[in-house]
C-alpha positions, -999 to +999 in steps of 0.1 A: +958-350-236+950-318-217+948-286-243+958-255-221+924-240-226+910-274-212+935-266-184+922-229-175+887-241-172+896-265-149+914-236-131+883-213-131+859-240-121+882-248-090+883-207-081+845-206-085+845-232-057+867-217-035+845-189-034+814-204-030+829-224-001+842-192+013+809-176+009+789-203+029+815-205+058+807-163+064+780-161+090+765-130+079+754-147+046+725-169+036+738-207+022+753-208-011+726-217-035+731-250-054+754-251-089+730-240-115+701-253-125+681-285-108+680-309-133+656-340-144+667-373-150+681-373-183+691-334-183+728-322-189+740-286-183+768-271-197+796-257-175+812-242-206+811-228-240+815-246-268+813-228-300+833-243-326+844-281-335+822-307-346+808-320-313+783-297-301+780-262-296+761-249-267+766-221-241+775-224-205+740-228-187+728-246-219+707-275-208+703-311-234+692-343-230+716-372-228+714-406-230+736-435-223+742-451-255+755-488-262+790-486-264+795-467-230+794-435-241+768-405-236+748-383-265+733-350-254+713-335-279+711-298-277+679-275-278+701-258-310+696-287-328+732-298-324+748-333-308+778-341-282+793-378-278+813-376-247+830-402-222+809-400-190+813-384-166+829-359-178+830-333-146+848-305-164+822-300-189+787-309-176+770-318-148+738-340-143+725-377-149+719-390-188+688-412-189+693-449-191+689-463-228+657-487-226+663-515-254+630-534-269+633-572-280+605-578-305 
């Protein structure tokens, strides 16, 4: 089910790369610098707000830490304190690479 602000966000992040690939092909300016932030393994960013609902709430830019869990699916956990369960990946919202989940057998 795609909400219609689910599909305007898809339409703004395709304009911002039209730009940016217009930008890089003038010869007059330096490369594009990369999509936000550089990320380490196990970092998320945010592409988006998200400011009401029960899964999360962060800020575009917003960085968390995810982790594949069992059933398939990944958790970030926010800096705010707050949690997102999401399908992965999950291009429209964040970017990045969740940490494997390490299971111990005692």
């Amino acid at each position: 089910i795609h909400s219609f602000g689910h599909h305007k966000l898809h339409q703004a992040h395709q304009a911002a790369a039209l730009k940016v690939g217009a930008k890089s092909q003038r010869a007059d300016l330096p490369d594009a610098s990369p999509p936000g932030p550089i990320l380490a393994d196990g970092e998320i960013v945010a592409l988006a707000d998200r400011t009401v609902g029960e899964n999360g709430f962060f800020r575009a830019g917003d960085i968390g830490q995810a982790n594949w869990q069992e059933d398939g699916s990944v958790r970030i956990n926010w800096r705010n304190g707050s949690t997102t369960k999401t399908a992965w990946p999950n291009h429209s919202w964040y970017r990045g690479k969740p940490r494997k989940t390490v299971h111990t057998f005692i």
